[in-house]
C-alpha positions as CSV (number, residue, x, y, z in Angstrom):
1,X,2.1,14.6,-10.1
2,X,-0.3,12.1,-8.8
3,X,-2.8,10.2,-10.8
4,X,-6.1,9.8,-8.0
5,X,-3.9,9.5,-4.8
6,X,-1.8,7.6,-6.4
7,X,2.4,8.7,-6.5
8,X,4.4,7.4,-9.5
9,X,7.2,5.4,-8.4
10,X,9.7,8.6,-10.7
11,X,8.3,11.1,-8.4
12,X,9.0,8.9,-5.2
13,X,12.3,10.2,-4.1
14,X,11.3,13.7,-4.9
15,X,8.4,13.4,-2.8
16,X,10.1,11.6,0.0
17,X,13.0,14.8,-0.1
18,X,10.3,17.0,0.3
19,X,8.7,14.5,4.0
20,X,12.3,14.1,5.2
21,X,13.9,17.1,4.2
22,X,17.2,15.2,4.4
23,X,18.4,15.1,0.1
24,X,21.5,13.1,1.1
25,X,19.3,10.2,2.6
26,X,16.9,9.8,0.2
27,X,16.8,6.5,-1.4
28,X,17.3,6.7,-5.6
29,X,14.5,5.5,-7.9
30,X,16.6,2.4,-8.8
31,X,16.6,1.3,-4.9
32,X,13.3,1.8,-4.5
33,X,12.6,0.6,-7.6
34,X,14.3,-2.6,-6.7
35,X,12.5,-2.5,-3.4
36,X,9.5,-2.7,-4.9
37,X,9.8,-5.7,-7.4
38,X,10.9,-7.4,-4.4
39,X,7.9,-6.6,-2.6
40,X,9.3,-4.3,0.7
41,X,6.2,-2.6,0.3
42,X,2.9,-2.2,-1.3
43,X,2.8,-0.7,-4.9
44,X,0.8,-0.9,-8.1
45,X,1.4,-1.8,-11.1
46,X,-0.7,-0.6,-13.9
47,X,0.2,0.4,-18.1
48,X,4.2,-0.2,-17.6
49,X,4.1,2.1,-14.3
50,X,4.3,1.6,-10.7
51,X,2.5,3.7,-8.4
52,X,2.6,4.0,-4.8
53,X,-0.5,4.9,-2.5
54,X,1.3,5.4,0.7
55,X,4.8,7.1,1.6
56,X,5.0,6.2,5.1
57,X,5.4,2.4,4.2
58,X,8.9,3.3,2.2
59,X,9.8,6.0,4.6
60,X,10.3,3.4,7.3
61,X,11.8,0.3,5.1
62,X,14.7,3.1,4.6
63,X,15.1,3.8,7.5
64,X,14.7,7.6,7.4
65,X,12.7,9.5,10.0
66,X,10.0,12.1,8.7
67,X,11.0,16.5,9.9
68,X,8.4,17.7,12.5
């Protein structure tokens, strides 16, 4: 699933589902994706894939609020 600690941006939202525990509020790969190109938050881009190092970062620009 990752590649180092890196996340690739198609297992995002499943990731995110599984930090929020809230399916209904998690963002689709095309709005992250589109969050991304337009720089909301920090991602790589490496061989036609981007990958993300951090959660928390796209957690908050949604909005959503991680279960305790």
């Amino acid at each position: 699933m990752t590649n180092g600690n890196r996340i690739p941006l198609s297992n995002v939202p499943r990731a995110i589902r599984k930090i929020v525990g809230e399916a209904a509020s998690v963002p689709s790969y095309r709005q992250i994706y589109s969050s991304i190109v337009n720089g909301a938050f920090p991602a790589e881009f490496e061989n036609g894939r981007w990958y993300l190092k951090d959660l928390k970062p796209v957690v908050k620009y949604f909005g959503l609020t991680e279960k305790v």
